[in-house]
C-alpha positions in Angstrom: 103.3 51.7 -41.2 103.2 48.4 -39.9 100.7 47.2 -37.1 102.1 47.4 -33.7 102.1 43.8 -32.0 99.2 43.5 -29.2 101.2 43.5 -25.6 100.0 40.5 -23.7 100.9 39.4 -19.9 102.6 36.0 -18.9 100.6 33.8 -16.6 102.2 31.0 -15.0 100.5 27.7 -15.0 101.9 24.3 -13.8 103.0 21.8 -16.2 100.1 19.5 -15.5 96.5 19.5 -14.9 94.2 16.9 -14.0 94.0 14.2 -16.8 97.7 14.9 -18.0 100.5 12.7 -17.0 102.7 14.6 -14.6 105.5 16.6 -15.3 108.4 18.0 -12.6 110.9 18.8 -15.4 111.1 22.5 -14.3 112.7 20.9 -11.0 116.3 21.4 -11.0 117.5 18.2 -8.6 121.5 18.2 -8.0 123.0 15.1 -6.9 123.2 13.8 -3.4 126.3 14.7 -2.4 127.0 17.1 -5.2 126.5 20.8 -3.3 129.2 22.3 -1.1 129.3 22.8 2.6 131.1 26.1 3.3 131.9 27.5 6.3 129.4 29.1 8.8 131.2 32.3 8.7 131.3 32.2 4.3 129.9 35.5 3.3 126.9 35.7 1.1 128.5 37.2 -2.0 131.0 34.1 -1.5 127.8 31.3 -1.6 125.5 32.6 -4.2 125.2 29.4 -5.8 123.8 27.0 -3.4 120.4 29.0 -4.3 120.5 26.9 -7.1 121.7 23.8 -6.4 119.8 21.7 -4.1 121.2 20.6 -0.7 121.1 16.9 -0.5 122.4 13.6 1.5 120.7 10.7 1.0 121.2 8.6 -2.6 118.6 6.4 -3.7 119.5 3.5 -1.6 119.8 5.2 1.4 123.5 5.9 2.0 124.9 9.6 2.9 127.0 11.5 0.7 129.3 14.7 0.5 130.2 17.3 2.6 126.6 17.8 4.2 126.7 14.9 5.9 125.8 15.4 9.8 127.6 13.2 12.3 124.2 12.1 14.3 123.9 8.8 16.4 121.7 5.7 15.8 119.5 7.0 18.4 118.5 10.5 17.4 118.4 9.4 13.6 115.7 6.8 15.3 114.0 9.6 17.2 113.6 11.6 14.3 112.1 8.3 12.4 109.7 8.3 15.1 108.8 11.8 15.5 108.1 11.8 11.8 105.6 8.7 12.0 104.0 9.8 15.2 103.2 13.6 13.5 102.1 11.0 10.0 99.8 9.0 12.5 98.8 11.9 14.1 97.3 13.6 11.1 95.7 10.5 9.8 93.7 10.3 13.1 92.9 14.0 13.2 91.8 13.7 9.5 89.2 10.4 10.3 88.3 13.0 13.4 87.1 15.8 11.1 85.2 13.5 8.6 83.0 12.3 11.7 82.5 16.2 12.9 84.4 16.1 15.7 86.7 18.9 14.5 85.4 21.6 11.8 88.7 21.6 9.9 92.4 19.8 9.6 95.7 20.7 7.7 98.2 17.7 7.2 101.5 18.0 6.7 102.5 14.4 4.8 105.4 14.1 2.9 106.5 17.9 4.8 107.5 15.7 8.4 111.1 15.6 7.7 111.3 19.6 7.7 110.0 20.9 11.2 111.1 17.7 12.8 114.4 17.7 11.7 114.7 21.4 12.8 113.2 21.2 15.3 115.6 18.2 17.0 118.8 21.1 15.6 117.1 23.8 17.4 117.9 23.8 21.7 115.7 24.8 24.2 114.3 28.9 24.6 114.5 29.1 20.8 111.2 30.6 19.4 109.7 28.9 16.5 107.2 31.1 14.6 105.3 28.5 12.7 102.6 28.0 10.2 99.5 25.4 10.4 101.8 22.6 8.6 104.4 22.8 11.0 102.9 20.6 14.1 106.2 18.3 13.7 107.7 21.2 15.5 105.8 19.6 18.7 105.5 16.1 18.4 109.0 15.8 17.5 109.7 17.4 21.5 106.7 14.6 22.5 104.8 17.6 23.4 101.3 16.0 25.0 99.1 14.8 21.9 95.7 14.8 23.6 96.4 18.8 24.7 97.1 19.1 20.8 93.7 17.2 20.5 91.8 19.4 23.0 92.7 22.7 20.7 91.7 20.8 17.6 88.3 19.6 19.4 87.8 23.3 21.1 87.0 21.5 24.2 86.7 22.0 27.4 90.2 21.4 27.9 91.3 23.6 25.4 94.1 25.8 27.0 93.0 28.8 24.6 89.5 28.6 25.5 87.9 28.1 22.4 89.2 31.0 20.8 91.0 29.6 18.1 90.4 28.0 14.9 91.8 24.2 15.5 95.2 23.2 15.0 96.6 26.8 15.5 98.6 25.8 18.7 100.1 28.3 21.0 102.9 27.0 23.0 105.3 29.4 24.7 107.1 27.2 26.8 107.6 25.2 24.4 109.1 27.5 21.4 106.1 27.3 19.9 104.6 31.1 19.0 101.1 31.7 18.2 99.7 30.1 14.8 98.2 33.0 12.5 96.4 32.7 9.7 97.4 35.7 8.2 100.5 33.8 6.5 103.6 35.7 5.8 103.4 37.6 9.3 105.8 34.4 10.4 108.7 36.2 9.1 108.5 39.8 10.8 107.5 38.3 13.9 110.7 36.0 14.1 113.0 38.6 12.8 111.3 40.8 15.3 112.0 38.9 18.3 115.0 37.9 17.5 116.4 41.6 17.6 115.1 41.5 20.9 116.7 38.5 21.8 119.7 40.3 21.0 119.2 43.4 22.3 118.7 41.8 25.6 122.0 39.9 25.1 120.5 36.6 25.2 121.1 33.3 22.9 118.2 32.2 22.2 117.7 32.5 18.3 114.1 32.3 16.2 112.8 30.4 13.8 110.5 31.8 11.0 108.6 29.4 8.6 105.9 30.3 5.7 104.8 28.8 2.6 105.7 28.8 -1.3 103.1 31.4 -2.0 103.8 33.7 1.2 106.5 35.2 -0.4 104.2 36.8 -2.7 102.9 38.6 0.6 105.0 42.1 1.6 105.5 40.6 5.1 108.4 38.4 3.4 109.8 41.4 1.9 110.0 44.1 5.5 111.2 40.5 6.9 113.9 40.5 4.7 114.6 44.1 5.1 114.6 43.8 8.9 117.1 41.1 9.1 119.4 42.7 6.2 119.7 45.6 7.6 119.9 44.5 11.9 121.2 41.0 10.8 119.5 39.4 13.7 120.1 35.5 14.7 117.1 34.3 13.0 116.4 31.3 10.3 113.7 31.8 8.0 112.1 28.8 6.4 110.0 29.0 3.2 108.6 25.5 2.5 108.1 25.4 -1.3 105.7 22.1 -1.3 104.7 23.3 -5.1 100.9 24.0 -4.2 99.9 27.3 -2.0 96.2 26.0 -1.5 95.3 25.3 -5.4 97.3 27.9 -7.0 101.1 26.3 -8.7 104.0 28.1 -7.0 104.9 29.4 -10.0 102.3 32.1 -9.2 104.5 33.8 -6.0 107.2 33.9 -8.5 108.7 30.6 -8.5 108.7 29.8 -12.2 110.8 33.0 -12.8 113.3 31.9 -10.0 114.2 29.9 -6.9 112.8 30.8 -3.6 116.1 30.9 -1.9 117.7 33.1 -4.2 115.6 35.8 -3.1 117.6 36.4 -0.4 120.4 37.5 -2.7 118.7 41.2 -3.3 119.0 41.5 0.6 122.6 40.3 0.7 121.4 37.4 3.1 122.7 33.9 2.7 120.4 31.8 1.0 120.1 27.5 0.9 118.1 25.9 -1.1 117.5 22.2 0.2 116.2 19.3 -0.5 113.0 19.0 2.2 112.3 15.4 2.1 116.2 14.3 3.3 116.1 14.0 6.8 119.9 14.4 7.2 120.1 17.5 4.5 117.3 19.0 6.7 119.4 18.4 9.7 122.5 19.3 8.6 121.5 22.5 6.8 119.1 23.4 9.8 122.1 23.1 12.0 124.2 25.1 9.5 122.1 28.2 9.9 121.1 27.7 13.2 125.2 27.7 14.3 125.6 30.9 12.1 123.1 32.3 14.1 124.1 31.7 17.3 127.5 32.8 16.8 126.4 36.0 15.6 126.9 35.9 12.2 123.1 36.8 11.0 120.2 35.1 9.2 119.7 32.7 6.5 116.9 32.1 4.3 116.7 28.2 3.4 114.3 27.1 0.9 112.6 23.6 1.6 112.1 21.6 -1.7 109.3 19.0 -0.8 105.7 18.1 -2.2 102.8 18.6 -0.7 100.9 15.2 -0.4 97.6 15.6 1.2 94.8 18.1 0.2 95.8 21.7 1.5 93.2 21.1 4.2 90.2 19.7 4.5 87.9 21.5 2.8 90.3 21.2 -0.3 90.2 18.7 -3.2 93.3 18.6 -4.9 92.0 16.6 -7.7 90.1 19.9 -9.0 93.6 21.4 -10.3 96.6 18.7 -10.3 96.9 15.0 -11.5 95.7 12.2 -9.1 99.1 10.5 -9.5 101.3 13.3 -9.4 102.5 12.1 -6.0 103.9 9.3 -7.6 106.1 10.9 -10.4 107.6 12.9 -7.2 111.4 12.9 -7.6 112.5 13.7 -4.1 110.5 10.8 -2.8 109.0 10.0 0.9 110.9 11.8 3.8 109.6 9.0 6.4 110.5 5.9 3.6 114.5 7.3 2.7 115.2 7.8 6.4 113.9 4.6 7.4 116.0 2.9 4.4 119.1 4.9 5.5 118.7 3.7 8.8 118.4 -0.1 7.5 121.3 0.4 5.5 123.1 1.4 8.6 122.1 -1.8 10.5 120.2 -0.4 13.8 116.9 -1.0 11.9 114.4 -3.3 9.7 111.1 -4.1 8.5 109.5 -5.8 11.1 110.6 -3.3 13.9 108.8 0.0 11.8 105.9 -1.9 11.5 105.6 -2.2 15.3 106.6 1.1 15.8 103.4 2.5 13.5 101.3 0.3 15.8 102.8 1.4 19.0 102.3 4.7 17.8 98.8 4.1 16.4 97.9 2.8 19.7 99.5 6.2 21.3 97.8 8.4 19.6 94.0 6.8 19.6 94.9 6.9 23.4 95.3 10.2 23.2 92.2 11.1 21.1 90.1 9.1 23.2 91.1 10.9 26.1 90.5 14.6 24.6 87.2 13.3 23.3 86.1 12.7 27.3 85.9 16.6 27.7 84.6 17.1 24.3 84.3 17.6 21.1 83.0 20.0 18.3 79.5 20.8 19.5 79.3 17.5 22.0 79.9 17.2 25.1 81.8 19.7 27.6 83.5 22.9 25.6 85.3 26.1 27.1 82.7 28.7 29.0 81.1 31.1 27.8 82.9 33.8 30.0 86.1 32.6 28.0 84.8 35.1 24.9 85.2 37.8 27.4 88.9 37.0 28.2 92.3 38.0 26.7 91.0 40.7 24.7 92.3 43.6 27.0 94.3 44.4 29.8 91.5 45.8 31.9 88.1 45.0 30.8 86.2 48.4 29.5 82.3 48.7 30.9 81.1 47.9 27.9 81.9 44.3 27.9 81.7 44.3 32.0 78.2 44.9 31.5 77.4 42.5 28.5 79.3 39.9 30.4 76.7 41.1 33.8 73.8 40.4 31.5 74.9 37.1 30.2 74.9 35.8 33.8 78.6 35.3 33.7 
């Protein structure tokens, strides 16, 4: 009798580690142009397949192609060119902040800028974004007050949530902009969730539901799912695929074995996969979902193909478990780079006026740190009360804390 062969488990790793030349064959990259548009009211048995193709617009030298094509004029292409920039800047600044200790932590979002400001300029007014910590485009691309952004990050005394929160996790309601958790993955219940209540009250104002490459590994994405199969809710839900969920390859949610998008398929839920670093493809297919929404017709799960560039935060070094030039060997290229060549192409812009635009924007945004940094920042200089610690916790303060707060002085 023959010896029965050991069983073993499969492990995904990525195709490169540091010291190895970089290697995106597993990518599958359709054509700009190449992937069809259907209707908003196409039923999801009847689009299966564009959860494996890959949404895209923009060719290599800039021009627009195919059926995905949005119609959008010279000046919002332009504002989204600046939106983008301003959210780059931004980052860059808040990343020289944290390095001098004025902050105890940053996330960037570069080479992501093209996916929450893109939405966010397809999205209308009243609709509830439920965000992650990459998704600060979401803001800036509304020109939401940088040095209030600035205060949160520098847990100031102007810091709207009183020092509460860790930095960067913004929580704008006026301004579509839910609460930042930590706890990734909760994104998705929480936007489903209110947008059945956004229906049940008869209203039309849809949500907007964004996690990460590895969140899908979490059961939040799967009662998400569920929810918005079964109640069919207006709702978009956004997983950013940027390859990397803090240092561990995507492959290890599940992407090696299959796309992100095409999960959606075991929920009957219609499902884009899209190239993230397009500008107009982020538009358009943004727009797409966001229509299908709003006239009732459900949700759609859209997976955003992009890279991430930067460390995953601050306290990160990429180096440690990915090649230093794997940026580089990126197929899908710079988001901010292929707008601003498809807006040269079209003839409203050039190389002299986006280099005075990053230094008008430079200028904006040290403006707007300097003035936060007046009412302080990490451990210097003026910072929320101590009474704030006390605050938001409950409806009506028990004795407990009434008499902790007594003996504090507060």
């Amino acid at each position: 009798m023959s010896q029965p062969t050991p069983l073993s488990l499969h492990v995904p790793e990525p195709k490169a580690r540091p010291g190895q030349a970089p290697d995106f064959d597993y990518l599958a990259v359709s054509q700009p142009g190449e992937v069809r548009r259907p209707p908003i009211d196409c039923q999801p048995e009847d689009m299966r397949d564009l959860a494996f193709g890959l949404v895209r617009v923009l060719d290599d030298v800039g021009d627009p192609q195919g059926d995905w094509m949005p119609s959008l004029s010279d000046d919002i292409l332009l504002r989204g060119l600046r939106a983008m920039e301003k959210t780059r800047i931004f980052d860059e600044r808040m990343l020289m902040a944290q390095r001098q200790g004025k902050t105890s932590i940053y996330v960037q979002c570069r080479g992501e800028e093209a996916i929450a400001c893109a939405q966010r300029l397809a999205l209308e007014a009243g609709d509830m974004c439920f965000p992650t910590y990459r998704q600060q485009g979401l803001l800036i691309a509304q020109d939401f007050p940088m040095e209030e952004m600035i205060c949160q990050i520098y847990s100031n005394a102007g810091d709207k949530l009183g020092g509460r929160s860790l930095p960067f996790f913004y929580s704008e309601r006026e301004h579509g902009f839910f609460s930042i958790s930590g706890n990734l993955a909760t994104q998705f219940i929480q936007a489903v969730g209110w947008a059945m209540a956004s229906a049940i009250k008869g209203n039309d104002r849809i949500a907007s539901g964004w996690i990460g490459d590895g969140s899908t590994a979490e059961s939040d994405f799967h009662a998400g799912l569920v929810f918005a199969s079964v109640y069919r809710p207006p709702v978009v839900l956004n997983v950013v695929n940027n390859q990397w969920a803090i240092s561990s390859f995507q492959g290890l949610a599940g992407g090696e074995a299959a796309n992100f998008a095409c999960r959606g398929h075991g929920f009957n839920i219609p499902s884009l996969r899209v190239d993230g670093n397009d500008f107009l493809a982020v538009y358009a297919a943004s727009r797409w979902a966001i229509d299908r929404a709003r006239a009732n017709l459900g949700p759609t799960l859209i997976e955003w193909v992009t890279y991430r560039a930067a460390a995953h935060s601050t306290s990160d070094d990429p180096s440690r478990y990915r090649p230093l030039d794997e940026l580089a060997a990126w197929p899908l290229g710079d988001p901010i780079e292929r707008l601003k060549q498809h807006l040269i192409r079209r003839g409203c812009w050039d190389d002299e006026r986006h280099a005075t635009l990053r230094v008008e924007l430079t200028a904006e945004v040290k403006a707007a740190a300097k003035a936060a940094e007046v009412k302080g920042t990490l451990g210097k200089g003026p910072a929320p009360s101590t009474a704030e610690m006390f605050n938001h916790v409950y409806k009506d303060m028990p004795q407990h804390l009434r008499r902790q707060r007594q003996e504090l002085g507060i």
